[in-house]
C-alpha positions in Angstrom: 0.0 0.0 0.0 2.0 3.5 -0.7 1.2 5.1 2.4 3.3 2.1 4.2 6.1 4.2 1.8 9.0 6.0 3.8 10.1 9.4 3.0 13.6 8.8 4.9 14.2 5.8 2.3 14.4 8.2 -0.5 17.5 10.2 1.5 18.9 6.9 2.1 19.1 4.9 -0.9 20.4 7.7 -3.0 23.2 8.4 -1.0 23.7 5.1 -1.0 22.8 4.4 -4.7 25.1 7.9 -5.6 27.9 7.3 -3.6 30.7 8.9 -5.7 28.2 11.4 -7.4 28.4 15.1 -6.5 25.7 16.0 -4.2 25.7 20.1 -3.1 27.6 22.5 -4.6 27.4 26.8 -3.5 27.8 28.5 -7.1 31.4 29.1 -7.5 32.3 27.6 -4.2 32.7 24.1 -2.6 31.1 20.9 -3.6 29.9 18.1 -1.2 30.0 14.7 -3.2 26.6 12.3 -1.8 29.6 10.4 0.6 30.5 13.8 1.7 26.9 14.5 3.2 26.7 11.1 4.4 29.6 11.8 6.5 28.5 14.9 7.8 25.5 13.8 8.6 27.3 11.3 10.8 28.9 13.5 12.9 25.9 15.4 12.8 24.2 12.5 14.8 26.6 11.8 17.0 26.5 15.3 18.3 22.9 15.1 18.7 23.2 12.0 20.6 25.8 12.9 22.6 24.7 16.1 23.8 20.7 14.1 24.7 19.0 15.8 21.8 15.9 13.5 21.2 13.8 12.2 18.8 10.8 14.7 18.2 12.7 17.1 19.9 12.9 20.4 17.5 16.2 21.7 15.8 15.4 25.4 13.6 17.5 26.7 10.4 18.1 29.9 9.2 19.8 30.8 6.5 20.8 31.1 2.9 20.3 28.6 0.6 23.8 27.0 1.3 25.5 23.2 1.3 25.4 23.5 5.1 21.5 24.2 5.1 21.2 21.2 3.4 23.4 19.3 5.3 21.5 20.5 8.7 18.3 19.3 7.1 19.0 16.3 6.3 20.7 15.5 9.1 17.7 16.3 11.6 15.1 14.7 10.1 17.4 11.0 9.7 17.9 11.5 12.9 14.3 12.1 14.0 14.2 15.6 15.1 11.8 17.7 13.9 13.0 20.7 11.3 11.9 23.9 11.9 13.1 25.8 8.6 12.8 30.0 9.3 13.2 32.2 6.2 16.5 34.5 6.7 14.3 37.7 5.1 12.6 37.6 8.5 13.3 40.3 10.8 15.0 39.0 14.1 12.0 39.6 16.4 10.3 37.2 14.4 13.2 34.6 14.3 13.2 34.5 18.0 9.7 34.1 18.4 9.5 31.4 15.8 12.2 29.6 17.8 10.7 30.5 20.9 7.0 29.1 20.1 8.9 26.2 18.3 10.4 25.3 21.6 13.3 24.5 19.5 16.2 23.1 21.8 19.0 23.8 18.6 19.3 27.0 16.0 21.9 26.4 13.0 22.3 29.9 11.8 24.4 31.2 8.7 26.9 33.8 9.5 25.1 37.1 8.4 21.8 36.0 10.4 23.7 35.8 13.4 24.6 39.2 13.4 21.3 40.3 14.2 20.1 37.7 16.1 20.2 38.4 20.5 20.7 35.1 22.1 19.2 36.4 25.5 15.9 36.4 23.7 15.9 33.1 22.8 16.3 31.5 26.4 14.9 28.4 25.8 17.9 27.3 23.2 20.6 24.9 24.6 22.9 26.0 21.6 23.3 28.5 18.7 25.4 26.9 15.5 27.2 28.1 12.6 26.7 26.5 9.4 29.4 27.2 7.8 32.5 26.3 10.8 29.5 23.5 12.3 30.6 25.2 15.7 28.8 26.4 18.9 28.9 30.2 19.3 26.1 30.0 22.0 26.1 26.7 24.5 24.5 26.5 27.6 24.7 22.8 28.2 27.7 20.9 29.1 26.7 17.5 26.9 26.7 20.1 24.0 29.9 21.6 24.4 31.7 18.4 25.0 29.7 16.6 21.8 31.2 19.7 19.7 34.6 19.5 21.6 35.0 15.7 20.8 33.1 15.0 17.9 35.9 13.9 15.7 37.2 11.4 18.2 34.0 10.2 18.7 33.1 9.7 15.3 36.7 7.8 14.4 35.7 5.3 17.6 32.5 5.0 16.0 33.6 4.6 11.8 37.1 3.3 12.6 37.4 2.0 9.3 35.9 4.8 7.1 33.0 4.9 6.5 31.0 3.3 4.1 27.5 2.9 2.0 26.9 0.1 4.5 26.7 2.2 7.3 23.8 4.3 6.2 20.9 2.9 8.2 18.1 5.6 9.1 15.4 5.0 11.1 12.0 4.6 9.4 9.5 7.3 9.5 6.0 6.5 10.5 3.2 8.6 8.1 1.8 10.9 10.7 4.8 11.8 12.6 5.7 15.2 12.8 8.4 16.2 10.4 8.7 20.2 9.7 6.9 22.6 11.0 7.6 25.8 8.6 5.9 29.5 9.4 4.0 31.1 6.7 4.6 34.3 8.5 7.5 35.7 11.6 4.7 38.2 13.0 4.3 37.7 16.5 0.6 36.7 17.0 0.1 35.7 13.3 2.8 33.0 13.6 1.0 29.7 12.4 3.4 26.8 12.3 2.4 24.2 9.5 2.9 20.9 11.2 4.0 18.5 8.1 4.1 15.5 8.6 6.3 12.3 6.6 3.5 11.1 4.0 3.4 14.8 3.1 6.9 14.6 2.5 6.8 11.4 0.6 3.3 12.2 -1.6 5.1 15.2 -2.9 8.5 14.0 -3.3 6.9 11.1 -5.0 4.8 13.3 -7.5 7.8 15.0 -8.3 9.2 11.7 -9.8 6.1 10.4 -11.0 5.8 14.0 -13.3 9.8 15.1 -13.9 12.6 13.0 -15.6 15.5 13.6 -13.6 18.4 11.3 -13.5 21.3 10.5 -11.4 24.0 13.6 -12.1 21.5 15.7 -13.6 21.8 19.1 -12.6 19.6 21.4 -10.5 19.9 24.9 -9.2 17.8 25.7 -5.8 16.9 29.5 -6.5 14.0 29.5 -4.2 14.7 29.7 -0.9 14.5 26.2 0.8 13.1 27.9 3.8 9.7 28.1 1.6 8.2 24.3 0.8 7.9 25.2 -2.7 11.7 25.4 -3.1 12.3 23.0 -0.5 10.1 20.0 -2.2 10.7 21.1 -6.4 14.6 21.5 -5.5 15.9 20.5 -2.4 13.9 16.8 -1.6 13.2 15.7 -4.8 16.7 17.0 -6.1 18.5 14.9 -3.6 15.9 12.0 -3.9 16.9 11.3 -7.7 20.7 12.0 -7.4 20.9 15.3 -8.9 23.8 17.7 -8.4 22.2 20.5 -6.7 23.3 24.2 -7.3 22.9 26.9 -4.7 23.3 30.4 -6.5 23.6 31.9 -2.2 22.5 35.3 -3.8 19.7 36.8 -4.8 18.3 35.3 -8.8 18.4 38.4 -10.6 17.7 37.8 -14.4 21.5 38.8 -15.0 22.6 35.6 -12.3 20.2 33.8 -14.1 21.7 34.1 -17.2 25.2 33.5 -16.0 25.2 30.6 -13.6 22.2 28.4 -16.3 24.5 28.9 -19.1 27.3 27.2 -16.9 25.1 24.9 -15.1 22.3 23.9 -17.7 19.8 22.8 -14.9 17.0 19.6 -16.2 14.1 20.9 -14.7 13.8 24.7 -13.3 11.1 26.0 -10.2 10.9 29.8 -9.4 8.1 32.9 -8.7 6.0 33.9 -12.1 8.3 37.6 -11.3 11.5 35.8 -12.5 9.9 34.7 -15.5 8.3 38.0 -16.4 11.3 39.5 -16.0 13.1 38.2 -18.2 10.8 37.9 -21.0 10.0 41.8 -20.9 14.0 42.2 -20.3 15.7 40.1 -22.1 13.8 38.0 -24.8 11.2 40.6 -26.9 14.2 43.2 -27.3 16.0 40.5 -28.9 13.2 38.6 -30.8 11.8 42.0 -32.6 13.1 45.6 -31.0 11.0 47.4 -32.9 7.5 45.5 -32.4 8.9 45.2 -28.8 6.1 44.8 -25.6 3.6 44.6 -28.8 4.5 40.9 -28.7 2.7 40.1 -25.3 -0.9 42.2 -27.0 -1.1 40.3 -30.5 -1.1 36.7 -31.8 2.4 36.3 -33.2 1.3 34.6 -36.9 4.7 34.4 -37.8 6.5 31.0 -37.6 10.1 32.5 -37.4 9.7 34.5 -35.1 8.1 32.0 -32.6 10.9 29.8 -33.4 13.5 32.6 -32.8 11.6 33.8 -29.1 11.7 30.3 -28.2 15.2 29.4 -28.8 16.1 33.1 -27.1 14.0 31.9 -23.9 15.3 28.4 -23.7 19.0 29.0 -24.0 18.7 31.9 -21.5 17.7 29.1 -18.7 20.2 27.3 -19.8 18.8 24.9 -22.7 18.5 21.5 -21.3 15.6 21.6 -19.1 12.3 19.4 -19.4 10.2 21.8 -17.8 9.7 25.5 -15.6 7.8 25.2 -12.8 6.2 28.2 -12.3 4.3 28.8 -8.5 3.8 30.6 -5.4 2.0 33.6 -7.0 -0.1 34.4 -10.2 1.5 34.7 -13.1 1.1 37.6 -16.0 -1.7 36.5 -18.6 0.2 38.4 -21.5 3.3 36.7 -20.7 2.1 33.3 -20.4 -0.2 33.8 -23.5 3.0 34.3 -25.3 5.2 31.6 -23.8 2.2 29.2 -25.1 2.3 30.5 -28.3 6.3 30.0 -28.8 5.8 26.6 -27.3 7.8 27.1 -24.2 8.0 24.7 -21.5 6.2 25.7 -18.8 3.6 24.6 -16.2 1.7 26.4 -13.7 2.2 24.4 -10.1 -0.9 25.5 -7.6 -0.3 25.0 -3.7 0.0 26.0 -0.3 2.7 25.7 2.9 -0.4 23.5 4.4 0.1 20.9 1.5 3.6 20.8 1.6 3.1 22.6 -0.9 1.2 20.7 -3.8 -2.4 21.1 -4.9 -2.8 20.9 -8.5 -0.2 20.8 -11.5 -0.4 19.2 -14.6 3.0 18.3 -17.4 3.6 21.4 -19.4 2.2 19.4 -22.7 -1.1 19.0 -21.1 -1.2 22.2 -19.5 -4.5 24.6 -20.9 -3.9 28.0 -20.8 -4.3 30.1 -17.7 -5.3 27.3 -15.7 -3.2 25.3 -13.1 -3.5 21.7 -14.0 -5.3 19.1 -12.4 -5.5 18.2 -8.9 -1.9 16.1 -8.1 -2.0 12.5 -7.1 -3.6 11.4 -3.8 -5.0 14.6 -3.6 -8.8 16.0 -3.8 -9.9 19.1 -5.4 -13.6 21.1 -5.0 -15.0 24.3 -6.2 -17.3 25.7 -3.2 -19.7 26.9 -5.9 -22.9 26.1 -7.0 -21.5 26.0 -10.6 -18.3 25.2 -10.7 -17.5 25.6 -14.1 -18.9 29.1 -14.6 -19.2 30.6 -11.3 -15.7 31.1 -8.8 -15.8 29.5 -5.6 -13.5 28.7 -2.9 -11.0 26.3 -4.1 -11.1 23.6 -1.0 -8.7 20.0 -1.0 -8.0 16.8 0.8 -5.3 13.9 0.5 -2.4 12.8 1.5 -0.6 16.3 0.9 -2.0 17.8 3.9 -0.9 19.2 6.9 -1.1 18.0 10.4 -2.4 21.5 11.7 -1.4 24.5 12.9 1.6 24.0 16.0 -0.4 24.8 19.4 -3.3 26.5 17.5 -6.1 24.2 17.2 -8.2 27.1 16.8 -6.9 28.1 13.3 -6.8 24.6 12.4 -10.7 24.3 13.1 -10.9 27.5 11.0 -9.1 26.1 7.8 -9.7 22.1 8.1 -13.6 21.4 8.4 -15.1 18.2 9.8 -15.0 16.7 6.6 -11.4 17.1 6.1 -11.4 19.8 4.0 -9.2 22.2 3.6 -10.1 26.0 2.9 -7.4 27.4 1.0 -9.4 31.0 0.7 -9.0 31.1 -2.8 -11.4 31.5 -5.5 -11.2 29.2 -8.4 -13.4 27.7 -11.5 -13.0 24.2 -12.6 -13.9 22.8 -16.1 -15.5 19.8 -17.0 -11.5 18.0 -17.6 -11.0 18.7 -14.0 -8.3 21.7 -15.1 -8.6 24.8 -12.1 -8.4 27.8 -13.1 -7.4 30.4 -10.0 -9.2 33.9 -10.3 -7.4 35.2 -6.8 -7.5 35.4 -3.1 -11.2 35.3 -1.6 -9.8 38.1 0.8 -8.3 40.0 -2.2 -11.6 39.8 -3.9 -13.0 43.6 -4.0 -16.8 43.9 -3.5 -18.2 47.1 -4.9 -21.8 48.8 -4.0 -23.7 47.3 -7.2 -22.4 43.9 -5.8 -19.9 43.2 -8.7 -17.0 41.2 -7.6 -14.0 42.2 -8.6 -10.0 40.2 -9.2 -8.0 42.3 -8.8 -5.2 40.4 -9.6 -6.9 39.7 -13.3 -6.9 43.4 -14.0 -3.5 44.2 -12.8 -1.8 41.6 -15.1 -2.9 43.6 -18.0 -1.9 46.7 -16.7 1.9 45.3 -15.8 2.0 44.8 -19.8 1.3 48.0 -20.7 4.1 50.7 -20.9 6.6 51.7 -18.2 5.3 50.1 -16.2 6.7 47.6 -13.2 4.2 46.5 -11.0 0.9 47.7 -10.1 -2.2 46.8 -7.3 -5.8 47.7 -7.8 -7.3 48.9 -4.7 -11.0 50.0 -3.8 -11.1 53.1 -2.6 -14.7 55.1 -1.8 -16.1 52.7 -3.9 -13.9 53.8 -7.0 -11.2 51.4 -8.0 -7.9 52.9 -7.9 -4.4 51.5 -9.2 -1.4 52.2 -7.6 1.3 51.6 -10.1 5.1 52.1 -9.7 7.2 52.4 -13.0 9.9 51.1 -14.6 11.8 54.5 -14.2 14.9 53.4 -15.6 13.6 52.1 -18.8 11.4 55.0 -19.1 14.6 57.3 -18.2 16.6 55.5 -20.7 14.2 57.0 -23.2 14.5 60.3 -22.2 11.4 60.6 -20.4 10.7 63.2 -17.6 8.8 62.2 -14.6 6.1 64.5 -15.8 6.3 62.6 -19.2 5.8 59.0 -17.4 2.4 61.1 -15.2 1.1 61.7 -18.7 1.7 58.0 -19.7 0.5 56.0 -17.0 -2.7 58.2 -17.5 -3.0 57.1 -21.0 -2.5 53.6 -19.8 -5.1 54.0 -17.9 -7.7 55.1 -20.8 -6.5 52.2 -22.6 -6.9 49.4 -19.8 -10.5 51.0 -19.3 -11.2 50.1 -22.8 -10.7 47.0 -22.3 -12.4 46.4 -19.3 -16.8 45.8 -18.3 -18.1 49.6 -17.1 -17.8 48.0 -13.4 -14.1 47.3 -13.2 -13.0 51.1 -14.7 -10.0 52.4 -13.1 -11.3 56.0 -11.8 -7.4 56.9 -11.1 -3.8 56.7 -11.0 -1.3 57.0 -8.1 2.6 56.9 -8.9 4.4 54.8 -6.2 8.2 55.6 -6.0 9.4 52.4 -4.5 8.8 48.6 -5.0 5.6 47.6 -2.9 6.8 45.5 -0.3 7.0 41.9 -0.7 6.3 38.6 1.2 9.3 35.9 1.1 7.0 34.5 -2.0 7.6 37.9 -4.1 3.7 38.4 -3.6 3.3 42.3 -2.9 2.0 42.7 0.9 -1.5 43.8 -0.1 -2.8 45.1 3.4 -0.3 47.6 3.5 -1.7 49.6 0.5 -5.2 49.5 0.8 -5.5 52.7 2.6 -2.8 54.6 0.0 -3.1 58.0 -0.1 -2.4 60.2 -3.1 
């Protein structure tokens, strides 16, 4: 029966299986071969045992995407402590109260986290570690400091001659234990750890190999950070699981690192945010495809064969030109651009899901994908539309299976608020299903704007046109005294580049706005603009912190 399947067997037969393979490499830095980790992780367990860390007891991470992240994760969950991954974007109020609701006896920290981070407000910790030396810098337990001050001699007692594929032996995970329990937010009081447990693990994992063809010594780059289950599961576990050689870029994936480290690397299958991908279609393909027709691309059917074939080969070779597949999640993605990435024949698919499923939902193969949709519910999971007709009219988008989270760490309240009795769970988005079982996501139920006449409104539908349109970067649709308002904040350097003033750029986002209106229904018209001179804020995700703009004045 699968769920008798063990996610720990897929860590340990491919180190085992990939020996002499290379495992983890940091972009332009050192490379862990599949032994390597096994050794590490070792001496990892020995420390735990040694210093009387248990199983179930919980270890956190913060940190880059880095060998040593890996490493740590790997390690704590062979070993039967729970991982408690914390983004390193948070702030270090919420890193301490993450670890401090956590009750986390262990923090592995990389160097430029611990910087900010106060030990004093953490008391609960018996240790803070470094990644990168695998030393104490904090240690208030004597066990500890002797397991780190003896570790070597320990392990050689332990391995003393080498050790070898025939050591590997990890414990076997039972399907509801407690594995991770990841944050979807550091704000004290919002905090809502998402208790994952193994068959999670393993369902996802396992879809990955049931939909993607990586091999041992294929390459991989993890550009999402692993922090977030989306990178975690796409790169990380199931990167590891099939004996790829995983990349981590340990900076920031602007569409000039992108373009660097793929050509070097040439990764087989590729997962990041839709803003990556938009990015460097505006940036870097239609300039090259047609200068002239430009942006104009993304607004008409491209009839011509040679210039899909040309826009095509430009996109594929800039992500490096071996991969099967883009996986493309944790946010919506532009209609323009993905109109035209179907039409070239690019290969990408739209992957649906939430930190409560670990993270799939839906996602279909990129050949089977329809257009604007995002697949098909995923193996051994269950899909609904809340709606009385699904197919026409949006309802919640609510799912069950095997995916799904445990709850919500000491808040059974909020787990009775998203999980019903049934099993379901509410995933407060708002979605339309057609008859091939394909969901389509219109937005966020709580994003949703409700206007006086009682139309409801997506936001997020009309602001993907509007990011098309000229200069301009990003943009949120907001209602405000029941006029709908966009806040938009240009591309300033490309509109500079052209010699534009910032009068000039006024003038055109108002024309942009005529334009939009003419394509929208009398009840979504955008009454006015209001210039925003920053980037809105952003979540971890690259989603724009909506709550914090509703209320813009201008």
């Amino acid at each position: 029966m699968e769920q008798e399947q063990h996610f720990i067997d897929y860590i340990e037969q491919s180190i085992i299986q990939n020996w002499n393979l290379n495992a983890l490499t940091d972009y332009k830095g050192a490379t862990l071969q599949y032994k390597d980790v096994a050794r590490k992780i070792a001496k990892f367990h020995i420390v735990l045992e040694s210093a009387g860390i248990q199983p179930g007891d919980k270890i956190a991470v913060c940190g880059r995407n880095s060998a040593h992240w890996a490493v740590t994760f790997l390690a704590t969950i062979t070993y039967g402590a729970v991982i408690v991954p914390i983004l390193h974007e948070f702030k270090a109020d919420n890193i301490h109260n993450i670890v401090n609701h956590s009750e986390a006896k262990l923090l592995f920290v990389g160097d430029q986290v611990w910087e900010n981070l106060n030990e004093e407000a953490m008391p609960q910790l018996l240790g803070v570690i470094l990644m990168t030396e695998f030393t104490a810098v904090v240690c208030r337990d004597k066990r500890l400091m002797e397991a780190f001050e003896h570790r070597n001699t320990l392990y050689g007692q332990r391995y003393p001659k080498n050790f070898r594929p025939e050591h590997i032996c990890y414990r076997k995970d039972e399907p509801e234990e407690l594995a991770i329990i990841n944050y979807t937010s550091g704000t004290t009081g919002y905090s809502k750890g998402v208790m994952l447990p193994y068959r999670s693990l393993w369902s996802n994992v396992n879809y990955c190999h049931e939909m993607l063809p990586v091999k041992p010594g294929d390459n991989m780059v993890a550009m999402l950070p692993m922090g977030h289950v989306f990178g975690m599961t796409y790169d990380f576990l199931y990167g590891f699981s099939a004996g790829a050689h995983l990349y981590f870029l340990t900076r920031m994936p602007s569409p000039k690192i992108i373009a660097q480290s793929f050509a070097e690397i040439k990764p087989r299958v590729i997962s990041c945010v839709p803003l990556i991908v938009e990015k460097i279609i505006k940036k870097n393909i239609l300039p090259r495809v047609d200068n002239k027709i430009g942006k104009l691309l993304l607004h008409v059917p491209i009839i011509n064969d040679k210039i899909k074939a040309l826009a095509r080969k430009e996109a594929m070779e800039i992500f490096g030109g071996n991969f099967d597949e883009i996986i493309i999640g944790g946010a919506p993605f532009n209609a323009e651009v993905e109109s035209f990435l179907k039409q070239i024949g690019f290969p990408y698919t739209i992957a649906y899901g939430m930190t409560e499923c670990g993270p799939i939902i839906c996602s279909s193969r990129w050949e089977t994908l329809k257009l604007a949709s995002c697949g098909k519910a995923t193996t051994r999971m269950e899909v609904n539309i809340d709606s009385s007709d699904p197919q026409r009219v949006a309802g919640e988008i609510i799912c069950r299976g095997t995916n799904l989270m445990l709850g919500y760490y000491k808040n059974q309240e909020a787990t009775s608020q998203i999980i019903d009795v049934n099993g379901w769970l509410h995933t407060g988005d708002l979605g339309t299903m057609d008859a091939d079982g394909y969901v389509t996501v219109r937005g966020r139920s709580k994003n949703m704007l409700l206007t006086s006449s009682g139309q409801n409104i997506y936001p997020e539908e009309i602001e993907s046109k509007l990011n098309n349109m000229p200069y301009v970067s990003e943009s949120l649709i907001v209602l405000q005294k029941e006029k709908l308002v966009a806040l938009i904040y240009p591309d300033f350097d490309d509109a500079f580049a052209n010699g534009l003033q910032q009068t000039d750029v006024e003038r055109v986002m108002e024309a942009n706005r005529n334009e939009l209106n003419q394509q929208l229904p009398a009840f979504c018209q955008i009454s006015k603009v209001k210039i925003h001179f920053e980037e809105f804020e952003k979540t971890a995700k690259k989603s724009i912190k909506r709550f914090m703009y509703q209320e813009a004045k201008g």
